[in-house]
C-alpha positions as CSV (number, residue, x, y, z in Angstrom):
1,X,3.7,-21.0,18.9
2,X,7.1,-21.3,17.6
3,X,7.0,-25.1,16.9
4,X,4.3,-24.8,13.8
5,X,6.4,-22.3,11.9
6,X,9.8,-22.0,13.5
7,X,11.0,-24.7,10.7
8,X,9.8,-21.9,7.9
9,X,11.0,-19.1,9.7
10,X,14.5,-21.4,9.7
11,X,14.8,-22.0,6.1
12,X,13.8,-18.5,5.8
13,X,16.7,-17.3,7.7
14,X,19.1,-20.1,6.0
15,X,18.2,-18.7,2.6
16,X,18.8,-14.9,3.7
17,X,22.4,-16.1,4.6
18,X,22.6,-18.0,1.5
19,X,21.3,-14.8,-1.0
20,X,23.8,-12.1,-2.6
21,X,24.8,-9.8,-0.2
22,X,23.1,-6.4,-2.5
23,X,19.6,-8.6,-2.4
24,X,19.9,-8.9,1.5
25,X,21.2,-5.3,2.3
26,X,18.3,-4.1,0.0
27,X,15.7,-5.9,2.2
28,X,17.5,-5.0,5.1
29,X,16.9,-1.2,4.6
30,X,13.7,-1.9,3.2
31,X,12.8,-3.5,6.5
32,X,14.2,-0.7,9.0
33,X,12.7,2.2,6.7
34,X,10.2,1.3,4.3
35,X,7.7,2.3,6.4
36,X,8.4,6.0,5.7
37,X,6.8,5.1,1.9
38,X,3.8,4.9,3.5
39,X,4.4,8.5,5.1
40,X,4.6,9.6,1.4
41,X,1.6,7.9,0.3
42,X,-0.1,9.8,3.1
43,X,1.2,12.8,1.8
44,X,0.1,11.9,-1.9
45,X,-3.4,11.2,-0.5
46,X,-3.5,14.0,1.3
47,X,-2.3,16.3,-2.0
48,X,-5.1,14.1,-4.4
49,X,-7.7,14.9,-1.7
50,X,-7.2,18.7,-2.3
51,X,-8.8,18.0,-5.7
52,X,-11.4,15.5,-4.2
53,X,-14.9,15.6,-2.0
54,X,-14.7,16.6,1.2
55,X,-15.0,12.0,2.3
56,X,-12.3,11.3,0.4
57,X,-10.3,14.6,2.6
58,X,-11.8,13.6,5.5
59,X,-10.6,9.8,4.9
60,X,-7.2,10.9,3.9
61,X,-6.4,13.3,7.2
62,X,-7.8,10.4,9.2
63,X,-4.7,8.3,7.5
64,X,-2.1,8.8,10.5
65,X,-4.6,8.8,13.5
66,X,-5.9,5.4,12.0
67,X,-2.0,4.0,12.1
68,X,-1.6,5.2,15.1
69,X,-5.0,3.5,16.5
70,X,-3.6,-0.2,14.9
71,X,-0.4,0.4,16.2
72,X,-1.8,0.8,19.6
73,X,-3.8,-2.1,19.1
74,X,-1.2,-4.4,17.9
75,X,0.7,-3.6,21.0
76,X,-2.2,-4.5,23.2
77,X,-2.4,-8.3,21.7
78,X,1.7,-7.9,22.2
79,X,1.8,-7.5,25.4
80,X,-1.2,-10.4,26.4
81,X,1.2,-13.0,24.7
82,X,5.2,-12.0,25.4
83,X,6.3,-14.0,22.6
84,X,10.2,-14.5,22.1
85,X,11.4,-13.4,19.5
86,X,12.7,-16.3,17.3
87,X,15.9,-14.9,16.6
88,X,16.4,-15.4,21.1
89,X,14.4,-18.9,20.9
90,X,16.0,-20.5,17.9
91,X,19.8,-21.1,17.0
92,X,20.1,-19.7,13.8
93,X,21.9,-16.5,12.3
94,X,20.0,-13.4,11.2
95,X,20.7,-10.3,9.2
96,X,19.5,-8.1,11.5
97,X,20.9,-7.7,15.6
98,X,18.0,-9.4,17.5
99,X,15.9,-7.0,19.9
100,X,16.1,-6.8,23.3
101,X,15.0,-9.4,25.7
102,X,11.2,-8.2,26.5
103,X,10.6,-6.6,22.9
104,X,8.2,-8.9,22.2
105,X,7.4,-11.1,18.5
106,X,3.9,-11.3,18.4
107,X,2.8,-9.7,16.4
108,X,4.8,-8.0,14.3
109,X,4.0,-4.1,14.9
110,X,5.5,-3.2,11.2
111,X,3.0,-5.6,9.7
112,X,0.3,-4.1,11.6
113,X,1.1,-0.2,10.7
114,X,2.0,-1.3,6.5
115,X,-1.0,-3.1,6.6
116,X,-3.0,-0.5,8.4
117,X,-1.5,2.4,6.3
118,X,-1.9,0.6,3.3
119,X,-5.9,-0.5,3.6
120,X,-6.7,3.4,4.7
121,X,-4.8,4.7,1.7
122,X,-6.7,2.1,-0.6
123,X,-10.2,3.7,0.8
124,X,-9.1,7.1,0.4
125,X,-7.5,6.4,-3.0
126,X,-8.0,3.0,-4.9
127,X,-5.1,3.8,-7.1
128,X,-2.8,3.9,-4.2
129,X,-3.5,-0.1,-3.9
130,X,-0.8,-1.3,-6.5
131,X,1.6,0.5,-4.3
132,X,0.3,0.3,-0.6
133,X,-0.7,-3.2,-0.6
134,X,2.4,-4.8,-2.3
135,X,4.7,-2.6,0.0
136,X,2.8,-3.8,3.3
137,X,3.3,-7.5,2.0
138,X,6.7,-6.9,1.1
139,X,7.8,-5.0,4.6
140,X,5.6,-7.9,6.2
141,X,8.1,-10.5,4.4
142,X,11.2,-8.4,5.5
143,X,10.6,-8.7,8.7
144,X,10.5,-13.0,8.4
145,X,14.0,-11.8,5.9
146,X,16.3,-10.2,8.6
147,X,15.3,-12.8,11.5
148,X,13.3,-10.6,13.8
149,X,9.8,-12.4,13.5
150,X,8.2,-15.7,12.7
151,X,6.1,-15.9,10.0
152,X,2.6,-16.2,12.2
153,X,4.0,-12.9,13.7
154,X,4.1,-11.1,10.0
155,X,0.9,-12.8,9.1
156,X,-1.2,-12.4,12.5
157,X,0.1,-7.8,12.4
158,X,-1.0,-7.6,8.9
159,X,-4.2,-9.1,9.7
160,X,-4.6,-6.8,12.8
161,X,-3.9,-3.4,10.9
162,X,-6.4,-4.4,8.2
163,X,-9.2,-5.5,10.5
164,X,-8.2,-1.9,12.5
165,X,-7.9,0.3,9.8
166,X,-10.7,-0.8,7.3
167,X,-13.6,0.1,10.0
168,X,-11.9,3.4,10.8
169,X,-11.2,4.6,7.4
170,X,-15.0,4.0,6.4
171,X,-16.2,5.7,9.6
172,X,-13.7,9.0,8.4
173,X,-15.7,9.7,6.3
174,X,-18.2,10.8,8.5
175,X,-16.0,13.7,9.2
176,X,-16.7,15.1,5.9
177,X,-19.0,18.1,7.1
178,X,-16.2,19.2,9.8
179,X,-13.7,19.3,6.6
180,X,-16.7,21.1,4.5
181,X,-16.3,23.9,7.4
182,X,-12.9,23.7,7.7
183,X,-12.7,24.3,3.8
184,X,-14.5,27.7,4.9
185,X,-11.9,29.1,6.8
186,X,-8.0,30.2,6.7
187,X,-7.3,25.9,6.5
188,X,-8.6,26.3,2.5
189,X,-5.9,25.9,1.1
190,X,-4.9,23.1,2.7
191,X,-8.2,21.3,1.9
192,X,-9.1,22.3,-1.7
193,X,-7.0,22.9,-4.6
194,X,-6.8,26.6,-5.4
195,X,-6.6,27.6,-8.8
C-alpha cells in the first residue's frame, strides 16, 4: 500500500522538518491530545441536551459508547491488514518517535475516533460541526504531520468513524423514551435543565 502514497507521505514529512519549529510543536501536541477537544464537545452536548428533547439527550449520552464502538471497529480492519507503519518502512525523519514494531498503520485509530466523535456530535448538535468536523480533519492531517501514518491510513480511519458513528447516532435516538423515564427519577437533573 505504501507505494501509491509513500511519495506524499515523504514530502509531507520533508516539509514538517522544513517548517518553524512553534508550527511543528503546535501540531505535535495537537496530534498527541487534541483528541480530548472532543471530550469537551461531548461534555457541551451533553450540557445543550439538558435544555433539549429527550432524542437530542438520548443522541448526546450515546456520544462515548458510539467512539468507543468505531474505535473497536477500526482496530478490527487493523489487525486484518498489519500495516507498517511508514515511519519503520521508509527512510525518512519524523517529528514524532515511531511506534512499536506490531502497532500497526492502517488505519489510523485517531482518524477513526475524531471522525466518529465528530459526526455523532454533528447529529446531536449541528452547531457543533464548525468545530468537530474541522478538528477531526485537522487531527486526521497531524497524524500524516509527525510521521506516524500514511495518508491512505488518515483518509481510510476517518472514513471508518463516519460510516460507524453516523448509523449509531441516528439509531440513539431511539433511546429517547428510556431518557423520558430516566428524566422521572433522581437522574433529573442531569437530563433537564432545572430552573
Amino acid at each position: 500500500m505504501s507505494t501509491f502514497d509513500g511519495g506524499l507521505y515523504t514530502r509531507i514529512t520533508d516539509l514538517a522538518q522544513h517548517a518553524p519549529h512553534w508550527l511543528d510543536n503546535v501540531i505535535t501536541y495537537w496530534s498527541t491530545y487534541g483528541l480530548a477537544l472532543f471530550a469537551v464537545l461531548m461534555l457541551v452536548a451533553w450540557w445543550r441536551a439538558r435544555n433539549e428533547s429527550a432524542e437530542r439527550m438520548a443522541t448526546a449520552l450515546a456520544i462515548p459508547v458510539i467512539v468507543v464502538v468505531a474505535y473497536l471497529a477500526n482496530d478490527v480492519i487493523k489487525s486484518l491488514f498489519h500495516e507498517q507503519r511508514p515511519c519503520r518502512t521508509l527512510h525518512t525523519v519524523t517529528l514524532d518517535a515511531c511506534p512499536a514494531l506490531g502497532d500497526w498503520s492502517f488505519p489510523s485509530n485517531h482518524s477513526a475516533i475524531a471522525a466518529a466523535a465528530a459526526v455523532a456530535l454533528v447529529v446531536a448538535w449541528h452547531r457543533l460541526a464548525v468545530i468537530a468536523i474541522p478538528a477531526a480533519l485537522l487531527m486526521a492531517a497531524s497524524r500524516v504531520w509527525v510521521g506516524v501514518h500514511y495518508p491512505h491510513d488518515v483518509a481510510v480511519g476517518l472514513l471508518t468513524g463516519a460510516l460507524v458513528a453516523w448509523p449509531l447516532a441516528l439509531l440513539a435516538r431511539r433511546a429517547a423514551p428510556a431518557v423520558e423515564r430516566l428524566r422521572d427519577t433522581r437522574l433529573k437533573p442531569l437530563l433537564v435543565a432545572t430552573a
